[in-house]
Biopython code that builds the backbone (N, CA, C, O; Angstrom):
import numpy as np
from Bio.PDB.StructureBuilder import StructureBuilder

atoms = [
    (1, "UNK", "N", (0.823, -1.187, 0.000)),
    (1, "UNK", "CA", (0.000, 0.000, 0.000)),
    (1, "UNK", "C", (0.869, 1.254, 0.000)),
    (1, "UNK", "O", (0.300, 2.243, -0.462)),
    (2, "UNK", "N", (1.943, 1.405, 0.357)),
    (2, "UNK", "CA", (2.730, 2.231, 0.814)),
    (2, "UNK", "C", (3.322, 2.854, -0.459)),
    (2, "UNK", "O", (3.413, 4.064, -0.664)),
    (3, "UNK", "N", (3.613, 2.125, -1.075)),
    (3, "UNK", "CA", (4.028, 2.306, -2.521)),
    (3, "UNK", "C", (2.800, 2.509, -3.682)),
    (3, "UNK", "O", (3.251, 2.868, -4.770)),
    (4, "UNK", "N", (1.347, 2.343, -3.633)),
    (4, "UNK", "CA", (0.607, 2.390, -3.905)),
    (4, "UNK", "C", (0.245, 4.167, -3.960)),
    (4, "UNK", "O", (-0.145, 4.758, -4.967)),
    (5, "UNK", "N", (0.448, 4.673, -2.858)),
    (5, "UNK", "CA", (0.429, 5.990, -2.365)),
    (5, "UNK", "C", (1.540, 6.965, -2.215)),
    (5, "UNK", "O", (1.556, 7.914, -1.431)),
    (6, "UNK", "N", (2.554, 6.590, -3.138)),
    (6, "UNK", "CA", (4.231, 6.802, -2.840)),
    (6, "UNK", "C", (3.828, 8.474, -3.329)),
    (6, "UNK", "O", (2.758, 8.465, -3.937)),
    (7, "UNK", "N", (4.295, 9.570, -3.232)),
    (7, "UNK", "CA", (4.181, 10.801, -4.093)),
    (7, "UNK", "C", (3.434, 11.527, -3.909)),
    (7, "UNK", "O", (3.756, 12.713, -3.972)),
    (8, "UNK", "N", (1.723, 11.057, -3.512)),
    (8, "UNK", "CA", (0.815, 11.462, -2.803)),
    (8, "UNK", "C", (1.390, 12.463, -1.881)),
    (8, "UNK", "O", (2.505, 12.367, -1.370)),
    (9, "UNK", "N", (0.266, 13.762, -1.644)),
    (9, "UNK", "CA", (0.500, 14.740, -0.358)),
    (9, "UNK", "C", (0.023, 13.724, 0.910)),
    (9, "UNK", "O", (-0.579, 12.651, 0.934)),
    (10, "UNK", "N", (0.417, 14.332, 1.627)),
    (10, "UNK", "CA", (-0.139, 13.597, 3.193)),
    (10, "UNK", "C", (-1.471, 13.722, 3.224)),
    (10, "UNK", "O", (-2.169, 14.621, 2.754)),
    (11, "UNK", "N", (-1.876, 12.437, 4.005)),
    (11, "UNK", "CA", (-3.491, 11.941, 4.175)),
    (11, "UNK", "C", (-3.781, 13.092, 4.829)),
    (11, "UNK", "O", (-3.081, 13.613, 5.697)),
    (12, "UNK", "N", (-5.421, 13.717, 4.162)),
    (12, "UNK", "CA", (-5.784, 14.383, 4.429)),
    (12, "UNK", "C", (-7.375, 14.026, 4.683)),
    (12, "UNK", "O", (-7.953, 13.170, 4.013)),
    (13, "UNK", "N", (-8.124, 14.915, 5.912)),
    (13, "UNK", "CA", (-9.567, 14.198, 5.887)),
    (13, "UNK", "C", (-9.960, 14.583, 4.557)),
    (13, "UNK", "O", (-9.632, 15.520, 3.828)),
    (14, "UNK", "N", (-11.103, 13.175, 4.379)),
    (14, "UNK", "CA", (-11.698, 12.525, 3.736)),
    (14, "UNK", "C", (-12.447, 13.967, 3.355)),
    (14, "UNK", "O", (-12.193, 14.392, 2.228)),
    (15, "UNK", "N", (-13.139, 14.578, 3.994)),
    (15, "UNK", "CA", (-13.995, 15.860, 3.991)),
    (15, "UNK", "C", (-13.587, 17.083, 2.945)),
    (15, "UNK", "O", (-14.180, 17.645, 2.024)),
    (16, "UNK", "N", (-12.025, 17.236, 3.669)),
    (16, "UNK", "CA", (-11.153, 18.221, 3.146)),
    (16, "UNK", "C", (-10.974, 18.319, 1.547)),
    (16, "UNK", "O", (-10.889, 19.331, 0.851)),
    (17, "UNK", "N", (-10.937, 16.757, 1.121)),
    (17, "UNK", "CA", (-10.257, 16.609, -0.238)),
    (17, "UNK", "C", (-11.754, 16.510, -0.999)),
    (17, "UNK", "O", (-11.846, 16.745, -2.204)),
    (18, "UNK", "N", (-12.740, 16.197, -0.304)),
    (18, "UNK", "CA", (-14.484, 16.245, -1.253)),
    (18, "UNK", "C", (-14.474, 17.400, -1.270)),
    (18, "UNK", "O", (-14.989, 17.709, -2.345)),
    (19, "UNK", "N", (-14.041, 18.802, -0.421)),
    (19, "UNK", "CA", (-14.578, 20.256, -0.377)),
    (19, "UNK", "C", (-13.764, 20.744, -1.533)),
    (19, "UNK", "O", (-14.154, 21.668, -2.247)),
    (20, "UNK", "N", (-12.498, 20.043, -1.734)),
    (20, "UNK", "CA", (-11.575, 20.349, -3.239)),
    (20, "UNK", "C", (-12.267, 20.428, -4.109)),
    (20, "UNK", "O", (-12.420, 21.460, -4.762)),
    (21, "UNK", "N", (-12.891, 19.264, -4.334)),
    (21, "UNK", "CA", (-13.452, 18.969, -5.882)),
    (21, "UNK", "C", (-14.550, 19.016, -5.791)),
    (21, "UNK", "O", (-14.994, 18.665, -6.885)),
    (22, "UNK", "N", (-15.585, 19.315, -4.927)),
    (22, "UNK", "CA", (-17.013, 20.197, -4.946)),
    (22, "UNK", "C", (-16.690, 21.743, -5.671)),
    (22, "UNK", "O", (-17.408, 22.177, -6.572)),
    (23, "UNK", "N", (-15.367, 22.584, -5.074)),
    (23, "UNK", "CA", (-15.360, 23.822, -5.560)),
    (23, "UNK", "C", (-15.051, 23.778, -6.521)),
    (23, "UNK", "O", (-15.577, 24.695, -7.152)),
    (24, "UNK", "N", (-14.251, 23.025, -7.277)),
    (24, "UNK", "CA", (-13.594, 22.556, -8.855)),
    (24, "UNK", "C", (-14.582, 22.456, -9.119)),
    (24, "UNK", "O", (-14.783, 23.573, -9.596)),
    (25, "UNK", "N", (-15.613, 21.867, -9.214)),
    (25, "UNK", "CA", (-16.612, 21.355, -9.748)),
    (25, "UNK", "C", (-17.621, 22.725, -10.162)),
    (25, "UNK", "O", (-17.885, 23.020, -11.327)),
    (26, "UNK", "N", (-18.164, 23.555, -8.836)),
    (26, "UNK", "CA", (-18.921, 24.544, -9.020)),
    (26, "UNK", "C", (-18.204, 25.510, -9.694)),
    (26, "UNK", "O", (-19.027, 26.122, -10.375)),
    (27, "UNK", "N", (-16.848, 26.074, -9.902)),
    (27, "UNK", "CA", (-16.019, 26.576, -10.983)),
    (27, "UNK", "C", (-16.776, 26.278, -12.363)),
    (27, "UNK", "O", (-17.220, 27.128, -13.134)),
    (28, "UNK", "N", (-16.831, 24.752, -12.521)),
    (28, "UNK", "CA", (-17.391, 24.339, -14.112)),
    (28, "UNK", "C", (-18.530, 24.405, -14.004)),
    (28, "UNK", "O", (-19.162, 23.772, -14.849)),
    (29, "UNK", "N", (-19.381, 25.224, -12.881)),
    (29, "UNK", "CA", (-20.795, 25.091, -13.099)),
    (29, "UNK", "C", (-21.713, 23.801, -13.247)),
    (29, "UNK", "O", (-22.766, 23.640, -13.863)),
    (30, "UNK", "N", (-20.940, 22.927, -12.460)),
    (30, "UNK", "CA", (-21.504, 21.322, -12.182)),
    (30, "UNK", "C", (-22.406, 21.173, -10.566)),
    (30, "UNK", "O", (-21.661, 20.975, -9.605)),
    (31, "UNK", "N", (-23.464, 21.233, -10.354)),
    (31, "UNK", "CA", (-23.869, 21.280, -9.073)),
    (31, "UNK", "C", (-23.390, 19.864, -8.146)),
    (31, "UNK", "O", (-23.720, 18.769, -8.602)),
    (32, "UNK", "N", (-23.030, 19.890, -7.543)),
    (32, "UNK", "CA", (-22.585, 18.865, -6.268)),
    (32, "UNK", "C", (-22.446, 19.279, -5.057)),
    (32, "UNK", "O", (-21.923, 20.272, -4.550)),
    (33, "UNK", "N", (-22.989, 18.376, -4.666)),
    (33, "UNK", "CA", (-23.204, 18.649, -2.889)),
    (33, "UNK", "C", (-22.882, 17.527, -1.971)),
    (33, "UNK", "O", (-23.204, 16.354, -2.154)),
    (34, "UNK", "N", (-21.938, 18.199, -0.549)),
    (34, "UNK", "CA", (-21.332, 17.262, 0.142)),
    (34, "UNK", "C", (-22.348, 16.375, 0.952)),
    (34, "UNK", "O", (-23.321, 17.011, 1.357)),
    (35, "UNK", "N", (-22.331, 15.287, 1.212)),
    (35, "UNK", "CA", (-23.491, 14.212, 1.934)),
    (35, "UNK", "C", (-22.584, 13.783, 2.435)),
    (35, "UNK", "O", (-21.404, 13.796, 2.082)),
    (36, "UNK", "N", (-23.423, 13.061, 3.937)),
    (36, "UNK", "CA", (-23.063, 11.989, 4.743)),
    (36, "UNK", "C", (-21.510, 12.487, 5.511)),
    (36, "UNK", "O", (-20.378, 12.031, 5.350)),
    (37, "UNK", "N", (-21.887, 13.329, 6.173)),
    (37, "UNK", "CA", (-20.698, 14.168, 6.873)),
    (37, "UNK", "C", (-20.040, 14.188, 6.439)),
    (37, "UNK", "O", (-19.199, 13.466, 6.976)),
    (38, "UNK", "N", (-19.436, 14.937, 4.971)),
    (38, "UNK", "CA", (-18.871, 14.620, 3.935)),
    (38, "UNK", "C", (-17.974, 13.929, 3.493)),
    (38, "UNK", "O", (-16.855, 14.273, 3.112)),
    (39, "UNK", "N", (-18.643, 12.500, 3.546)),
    (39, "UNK", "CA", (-18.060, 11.239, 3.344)),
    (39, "UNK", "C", (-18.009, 10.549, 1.891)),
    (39, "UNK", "O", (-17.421, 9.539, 1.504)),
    (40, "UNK", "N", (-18.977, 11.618, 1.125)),
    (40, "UNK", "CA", (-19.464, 11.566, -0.058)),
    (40, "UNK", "C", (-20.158, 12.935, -0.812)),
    (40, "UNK", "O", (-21.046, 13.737, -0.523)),
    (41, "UNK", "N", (-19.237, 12.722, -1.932)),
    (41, "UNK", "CA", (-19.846, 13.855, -2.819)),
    (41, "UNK", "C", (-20.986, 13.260, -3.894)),
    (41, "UNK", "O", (-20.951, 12.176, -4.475)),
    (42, "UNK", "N", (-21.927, 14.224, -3.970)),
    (42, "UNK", "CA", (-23.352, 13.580, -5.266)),
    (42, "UNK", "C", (-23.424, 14.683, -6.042)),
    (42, "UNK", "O", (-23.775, 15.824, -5.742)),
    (43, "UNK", "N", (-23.036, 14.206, -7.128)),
    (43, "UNK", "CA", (-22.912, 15.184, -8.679)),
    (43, "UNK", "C", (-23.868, 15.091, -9.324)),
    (43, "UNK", "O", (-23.870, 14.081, -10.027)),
    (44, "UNK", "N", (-24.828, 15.794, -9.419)),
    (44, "UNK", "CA", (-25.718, 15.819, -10.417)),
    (44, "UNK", "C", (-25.629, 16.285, -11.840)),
    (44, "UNK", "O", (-25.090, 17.328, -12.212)),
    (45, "UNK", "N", (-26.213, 15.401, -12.578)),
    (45, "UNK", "CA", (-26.396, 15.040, -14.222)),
    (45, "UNK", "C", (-27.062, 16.647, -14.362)),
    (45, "UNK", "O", (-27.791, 17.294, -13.610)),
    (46, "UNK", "N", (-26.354, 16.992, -15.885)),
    (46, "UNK", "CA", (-27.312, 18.613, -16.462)),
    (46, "UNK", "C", (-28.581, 17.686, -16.700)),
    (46, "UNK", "O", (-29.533, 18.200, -16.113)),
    (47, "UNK", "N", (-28.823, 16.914, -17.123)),
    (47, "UNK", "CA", (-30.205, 16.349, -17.659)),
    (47, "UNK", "C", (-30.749, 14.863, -16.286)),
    (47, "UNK", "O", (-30.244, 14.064, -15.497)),
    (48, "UNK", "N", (-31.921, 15.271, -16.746)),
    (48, "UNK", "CA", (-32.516, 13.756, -15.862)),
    (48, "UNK", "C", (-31.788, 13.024, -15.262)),
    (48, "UNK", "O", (-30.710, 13.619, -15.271)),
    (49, "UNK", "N", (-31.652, 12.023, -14.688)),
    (49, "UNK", "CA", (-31.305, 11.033, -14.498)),
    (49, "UNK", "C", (-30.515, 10.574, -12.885)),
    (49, "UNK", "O", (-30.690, 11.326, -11.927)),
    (50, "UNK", "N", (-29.882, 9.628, -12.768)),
    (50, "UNK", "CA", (-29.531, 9.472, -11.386)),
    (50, "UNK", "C", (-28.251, 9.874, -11.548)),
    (50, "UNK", "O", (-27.424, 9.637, -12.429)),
    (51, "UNK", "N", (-28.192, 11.033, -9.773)),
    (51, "UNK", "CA", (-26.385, 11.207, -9.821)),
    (51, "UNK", "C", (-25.628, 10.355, -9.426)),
    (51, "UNK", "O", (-25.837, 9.182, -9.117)),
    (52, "UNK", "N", (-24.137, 11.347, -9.438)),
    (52, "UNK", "CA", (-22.924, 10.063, -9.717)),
    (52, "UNK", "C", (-22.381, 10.465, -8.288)),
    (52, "UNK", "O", (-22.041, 11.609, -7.988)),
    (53, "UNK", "N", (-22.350, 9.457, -7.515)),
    (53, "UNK", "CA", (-21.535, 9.485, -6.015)),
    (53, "UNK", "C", (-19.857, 9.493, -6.274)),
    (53, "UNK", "O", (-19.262, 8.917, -7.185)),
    (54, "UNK", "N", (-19.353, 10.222, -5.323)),
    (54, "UNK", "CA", (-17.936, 10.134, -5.680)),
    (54, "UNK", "C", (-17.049, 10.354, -4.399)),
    (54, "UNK", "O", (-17.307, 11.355, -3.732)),
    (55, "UNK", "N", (-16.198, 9.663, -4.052)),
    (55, "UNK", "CA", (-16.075, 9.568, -2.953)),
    (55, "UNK", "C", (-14.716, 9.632, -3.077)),
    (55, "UNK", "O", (-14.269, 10.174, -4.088)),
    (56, "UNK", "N", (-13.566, 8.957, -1.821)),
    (56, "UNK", "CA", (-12.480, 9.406, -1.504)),
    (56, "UNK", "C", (-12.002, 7.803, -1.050)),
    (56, "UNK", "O", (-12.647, 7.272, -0.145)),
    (57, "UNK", "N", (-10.937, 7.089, -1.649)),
    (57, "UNK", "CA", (-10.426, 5.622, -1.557)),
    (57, "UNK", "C", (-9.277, 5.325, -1.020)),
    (57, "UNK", "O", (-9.011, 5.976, -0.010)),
    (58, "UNK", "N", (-8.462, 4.512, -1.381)),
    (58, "UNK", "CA", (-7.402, 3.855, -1.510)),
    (58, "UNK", "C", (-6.378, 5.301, -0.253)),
    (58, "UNK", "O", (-5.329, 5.703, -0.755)),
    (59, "UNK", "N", (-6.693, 5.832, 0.977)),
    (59, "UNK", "CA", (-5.811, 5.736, 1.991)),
    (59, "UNK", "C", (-5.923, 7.451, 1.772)),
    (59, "UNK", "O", (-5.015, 8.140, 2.237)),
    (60, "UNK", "N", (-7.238, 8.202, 0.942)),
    (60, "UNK", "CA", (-6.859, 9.454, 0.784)),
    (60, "UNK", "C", (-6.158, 9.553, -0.489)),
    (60, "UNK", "O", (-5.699, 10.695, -0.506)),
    (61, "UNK", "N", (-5.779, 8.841, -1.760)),
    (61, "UNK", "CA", (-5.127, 8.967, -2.867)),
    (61, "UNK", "C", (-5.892, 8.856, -4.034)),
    (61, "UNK", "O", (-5.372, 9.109, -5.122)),
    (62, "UNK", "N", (-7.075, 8.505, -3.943)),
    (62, "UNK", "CA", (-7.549, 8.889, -4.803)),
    (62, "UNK", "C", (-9.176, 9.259, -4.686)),
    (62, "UNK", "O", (-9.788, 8.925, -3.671)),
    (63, "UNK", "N", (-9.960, 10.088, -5.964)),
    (63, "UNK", "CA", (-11.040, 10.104, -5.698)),
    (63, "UNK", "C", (-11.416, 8.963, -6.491)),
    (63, "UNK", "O", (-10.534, 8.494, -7.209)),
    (64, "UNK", "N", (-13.114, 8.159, -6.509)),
    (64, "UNK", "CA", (-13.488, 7.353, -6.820)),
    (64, "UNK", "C", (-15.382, 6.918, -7.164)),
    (64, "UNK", "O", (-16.382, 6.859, -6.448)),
    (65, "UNK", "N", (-15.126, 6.710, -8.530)),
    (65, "UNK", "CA", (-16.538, 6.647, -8.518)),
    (65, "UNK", "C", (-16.948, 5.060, -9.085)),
    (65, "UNK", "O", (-16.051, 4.350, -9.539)),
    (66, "UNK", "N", (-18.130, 4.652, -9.033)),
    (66, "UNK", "CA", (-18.421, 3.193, -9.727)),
    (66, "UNK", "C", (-17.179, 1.928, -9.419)),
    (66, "UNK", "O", (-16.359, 1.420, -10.184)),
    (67, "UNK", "N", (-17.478, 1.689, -7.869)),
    (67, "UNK", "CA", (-16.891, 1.168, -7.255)),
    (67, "UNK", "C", (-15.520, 0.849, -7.072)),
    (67, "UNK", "O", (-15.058, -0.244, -6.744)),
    (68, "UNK", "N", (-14.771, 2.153, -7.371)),
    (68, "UNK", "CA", (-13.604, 2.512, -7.641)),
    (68, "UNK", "C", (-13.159, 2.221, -8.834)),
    (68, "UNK", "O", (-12.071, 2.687, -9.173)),
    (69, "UNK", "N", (-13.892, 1.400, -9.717)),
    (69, "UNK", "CA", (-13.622, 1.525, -11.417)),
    (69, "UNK", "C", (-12.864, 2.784, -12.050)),
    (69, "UNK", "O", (-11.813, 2.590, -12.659)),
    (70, "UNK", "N", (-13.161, 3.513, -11.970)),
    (70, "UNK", "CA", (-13.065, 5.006, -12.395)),
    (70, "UNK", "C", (-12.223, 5.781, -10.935)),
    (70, "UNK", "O", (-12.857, 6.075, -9.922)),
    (71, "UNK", "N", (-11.004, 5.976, -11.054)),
    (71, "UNK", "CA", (-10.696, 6.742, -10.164)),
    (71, "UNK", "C", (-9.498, 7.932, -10.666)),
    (71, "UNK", "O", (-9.128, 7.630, -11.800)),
    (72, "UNK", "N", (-8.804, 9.158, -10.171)),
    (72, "UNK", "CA", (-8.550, 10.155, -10.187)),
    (72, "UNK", "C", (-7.451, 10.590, -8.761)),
    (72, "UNK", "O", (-7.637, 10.505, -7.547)),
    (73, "UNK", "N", (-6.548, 10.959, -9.391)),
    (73, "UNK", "CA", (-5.545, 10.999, -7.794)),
    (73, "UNK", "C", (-5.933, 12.450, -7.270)),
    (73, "UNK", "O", (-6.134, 13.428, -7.989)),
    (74, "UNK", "N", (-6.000, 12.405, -5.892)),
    (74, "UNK", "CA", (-6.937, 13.510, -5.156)),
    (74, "UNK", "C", (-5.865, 14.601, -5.248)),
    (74, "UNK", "O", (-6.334, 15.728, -5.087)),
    (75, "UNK", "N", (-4.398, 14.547, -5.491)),
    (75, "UNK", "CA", (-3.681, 15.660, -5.714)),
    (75, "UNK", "C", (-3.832, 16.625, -7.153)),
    (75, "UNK", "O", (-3.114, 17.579, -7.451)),
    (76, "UNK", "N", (-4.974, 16.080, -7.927)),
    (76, "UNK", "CA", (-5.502, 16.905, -9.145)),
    (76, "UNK", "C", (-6.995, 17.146, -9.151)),
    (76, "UNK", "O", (-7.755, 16.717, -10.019)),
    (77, "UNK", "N", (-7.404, 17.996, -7.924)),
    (77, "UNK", "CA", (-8.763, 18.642, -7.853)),
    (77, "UNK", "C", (-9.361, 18.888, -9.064)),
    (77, "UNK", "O", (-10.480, 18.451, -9.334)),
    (78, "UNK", "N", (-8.596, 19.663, -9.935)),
    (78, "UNK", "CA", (-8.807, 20.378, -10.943)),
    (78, "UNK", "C", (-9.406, 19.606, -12.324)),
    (78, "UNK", "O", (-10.420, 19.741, -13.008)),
    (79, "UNK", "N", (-8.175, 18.690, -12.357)),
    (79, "UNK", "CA", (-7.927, 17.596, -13.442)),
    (79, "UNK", "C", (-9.293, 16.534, -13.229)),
    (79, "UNK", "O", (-9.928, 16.047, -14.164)),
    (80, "UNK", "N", (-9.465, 16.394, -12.324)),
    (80, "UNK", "CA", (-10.703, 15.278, -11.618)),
    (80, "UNK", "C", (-12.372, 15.998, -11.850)),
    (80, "UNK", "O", (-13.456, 15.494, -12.145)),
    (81, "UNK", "N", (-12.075, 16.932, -11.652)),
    (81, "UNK", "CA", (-13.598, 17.894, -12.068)),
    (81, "UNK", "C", (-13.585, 17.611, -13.293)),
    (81, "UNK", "O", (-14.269, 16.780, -13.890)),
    (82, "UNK", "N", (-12.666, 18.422, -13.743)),
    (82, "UNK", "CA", (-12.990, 18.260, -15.344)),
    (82, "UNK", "C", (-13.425, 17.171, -16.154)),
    (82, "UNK", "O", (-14.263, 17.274, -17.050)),
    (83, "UNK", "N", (-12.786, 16.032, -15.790)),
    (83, "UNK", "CA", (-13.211, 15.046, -16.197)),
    (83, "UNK", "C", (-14.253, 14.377, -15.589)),
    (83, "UNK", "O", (-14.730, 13.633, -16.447)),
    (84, "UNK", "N", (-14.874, 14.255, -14.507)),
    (84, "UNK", "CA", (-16.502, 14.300, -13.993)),
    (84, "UNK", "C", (-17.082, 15.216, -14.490)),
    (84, "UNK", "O", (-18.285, 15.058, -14.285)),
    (85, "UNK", "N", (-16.878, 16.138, -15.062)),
    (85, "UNK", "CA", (-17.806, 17.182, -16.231)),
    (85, "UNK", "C", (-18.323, 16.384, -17.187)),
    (85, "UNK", "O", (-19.494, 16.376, -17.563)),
    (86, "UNK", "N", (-17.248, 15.573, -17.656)),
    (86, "UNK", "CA", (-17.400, 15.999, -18.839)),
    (86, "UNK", "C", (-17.921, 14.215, -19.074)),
    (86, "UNK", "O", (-17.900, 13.756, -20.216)),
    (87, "UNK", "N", (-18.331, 13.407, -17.982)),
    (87, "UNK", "CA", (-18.371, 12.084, -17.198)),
    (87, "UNK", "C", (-19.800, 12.335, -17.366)),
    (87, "UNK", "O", (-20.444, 11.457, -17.940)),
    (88, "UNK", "N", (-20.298, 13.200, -17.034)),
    (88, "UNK", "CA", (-21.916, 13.739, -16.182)),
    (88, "UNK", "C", (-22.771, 13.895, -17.206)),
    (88, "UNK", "O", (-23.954, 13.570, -17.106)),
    (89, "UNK", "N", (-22.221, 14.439, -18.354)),
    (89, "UNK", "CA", (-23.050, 14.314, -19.207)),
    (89, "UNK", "C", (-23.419, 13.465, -20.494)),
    (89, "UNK", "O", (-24.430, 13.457, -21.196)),
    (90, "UNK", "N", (-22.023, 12.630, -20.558)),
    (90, "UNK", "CA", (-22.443, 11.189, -21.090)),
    (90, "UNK", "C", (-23.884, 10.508, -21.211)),
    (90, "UNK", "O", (-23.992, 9.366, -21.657)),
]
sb = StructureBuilder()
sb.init_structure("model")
sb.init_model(0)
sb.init_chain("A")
sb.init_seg("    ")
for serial, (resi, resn, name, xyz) in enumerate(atoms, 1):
    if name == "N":
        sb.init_residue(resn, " ", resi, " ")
    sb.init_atom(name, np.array(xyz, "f"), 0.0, 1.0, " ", f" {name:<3s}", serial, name[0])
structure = sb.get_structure()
């Protein structure tokens, strides 16, 4: 695991790194909102449909959606929005 997370900034709460990429997110004009003592972020779709939960994995290193299928290293807030943008409306 250790090496898994090698480069990574230091573990940071779980909370801290969802409030990253909630504001990345509202930057791109993507609505998301923190849930479950923000243990989880819920991104809502521009159109209908069910949102995309996205959460925080592997020790604080990455973010993660669809059962960690899809994940994003939490040291690119920026990089990780964008691409849940652009995820959301698929």
């Amino acid at each position: 695991m250790r090496s898994a997370i090698a480069g990574f900034p230091p573990i940071q709460e779980e909370g801290d790194i969802l409030v990253r990429l909630r504001d990345e997110l509202t930057r791109l004009g993507v609505n998301a909102e923190l849930r479950d003592n923000n243990t989880a972020l819920m991104v809502h779709r521009r159109e209908p449909g069910m949102p995309v939960w996205e959460f925080v994995g592997f020790c604080g290193a990455y973010y993660s959606r669809q059962s960690a299928e899809q994940r994003h290293p939490t040291a690119d807030p920026e990089g990780a929005a964008k691409l849940l943008a652009e995820y959301i409306v698929r």
